[in-house]
Kinemage of the C-alpha trace (Angstrom):
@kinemage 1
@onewidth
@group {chain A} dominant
@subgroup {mainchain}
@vectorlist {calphas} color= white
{ca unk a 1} P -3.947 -23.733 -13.291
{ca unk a 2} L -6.811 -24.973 -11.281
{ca unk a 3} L -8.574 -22.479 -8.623
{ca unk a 4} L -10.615 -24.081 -5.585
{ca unk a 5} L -12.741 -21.806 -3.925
{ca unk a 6} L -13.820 -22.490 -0.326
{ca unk a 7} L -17.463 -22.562 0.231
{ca unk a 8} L -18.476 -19.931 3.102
{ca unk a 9} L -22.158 -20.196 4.226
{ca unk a 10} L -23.721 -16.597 3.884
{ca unk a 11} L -24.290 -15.003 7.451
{ca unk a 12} L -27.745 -13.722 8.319
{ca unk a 13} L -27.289 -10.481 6.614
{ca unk a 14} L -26.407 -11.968 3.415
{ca unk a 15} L -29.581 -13.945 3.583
{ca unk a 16} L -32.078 -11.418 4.499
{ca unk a 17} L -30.673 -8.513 1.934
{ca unk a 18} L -30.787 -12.065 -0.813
{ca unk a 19} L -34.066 -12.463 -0.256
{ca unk a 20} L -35.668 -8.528 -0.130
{ca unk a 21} L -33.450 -8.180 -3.312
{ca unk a 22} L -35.207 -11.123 -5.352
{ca unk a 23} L -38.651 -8.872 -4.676
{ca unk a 24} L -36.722 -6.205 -6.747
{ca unk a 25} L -38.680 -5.900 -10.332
{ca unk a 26} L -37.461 -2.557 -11.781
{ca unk a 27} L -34.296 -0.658 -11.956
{ca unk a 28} L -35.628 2.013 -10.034
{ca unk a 29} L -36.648 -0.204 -7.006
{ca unk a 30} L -33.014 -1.496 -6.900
{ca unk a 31} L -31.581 2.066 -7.125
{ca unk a 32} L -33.819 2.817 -4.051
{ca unk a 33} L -32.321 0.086 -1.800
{ca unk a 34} L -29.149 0.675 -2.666
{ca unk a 35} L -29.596 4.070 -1.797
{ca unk a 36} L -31.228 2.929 1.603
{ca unk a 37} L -28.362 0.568 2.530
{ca unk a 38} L -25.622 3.250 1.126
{ca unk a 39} L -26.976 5.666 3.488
{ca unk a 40} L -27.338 3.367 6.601
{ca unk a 41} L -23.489 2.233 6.023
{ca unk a 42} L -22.724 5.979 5.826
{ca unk a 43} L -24.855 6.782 9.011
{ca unk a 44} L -22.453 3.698 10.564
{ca unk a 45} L -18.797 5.153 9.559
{ca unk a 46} L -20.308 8.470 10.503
{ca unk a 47} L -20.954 7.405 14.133
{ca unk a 48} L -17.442 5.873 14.296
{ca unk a 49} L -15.720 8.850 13.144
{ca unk a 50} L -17.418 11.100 16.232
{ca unk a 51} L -16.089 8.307 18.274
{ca unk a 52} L -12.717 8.675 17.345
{ca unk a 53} L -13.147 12.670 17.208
{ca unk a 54} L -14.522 13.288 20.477
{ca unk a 55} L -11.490 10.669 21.802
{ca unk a 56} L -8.917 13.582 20.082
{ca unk a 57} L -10.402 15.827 21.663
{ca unk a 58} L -9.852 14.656 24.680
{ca unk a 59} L -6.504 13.686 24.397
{ca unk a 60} L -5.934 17.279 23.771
{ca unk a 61} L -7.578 18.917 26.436
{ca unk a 62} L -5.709 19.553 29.404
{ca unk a 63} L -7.075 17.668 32.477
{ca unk a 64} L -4.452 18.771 35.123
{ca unk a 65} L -5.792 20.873 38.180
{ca unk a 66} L -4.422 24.398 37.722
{ca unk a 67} L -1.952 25.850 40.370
{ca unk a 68} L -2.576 29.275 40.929
């Protein structure tokens, strides 16, 4: 069975974080920028998830005037 793959030009990203890692001489340089990028994607879903919270929150909160 034959497999074709579809070529799909890399996007901007791609190409930038390609050429910073070719720079990359040791093992501990690589750990590093992993590190850098695994925090900056965590810092991302973070950021979405208090988005989503604060939105429960107010779906929760009672927004009708009071009668007294």
């Amino acid at each position: 069975m034959e497999t074709t793959a579809t070529y799909q030009p890399f996007n901007e990203t791609q190409l930038h974080l390609l050429r910073m890692f070719a720079f990359t001489k040791t093992e501990q340089t690589l750990q590093d920028m992993k590190k850098v990028l695994r925090d900056f994607y965590i810092q991302q879903v973070e950021k979405e998830v208090d988005k989503y919270q604060l939105g429960d929150h107010l779906l929760n909160e009672h927004l009708r005037t009071p009668y007294r």
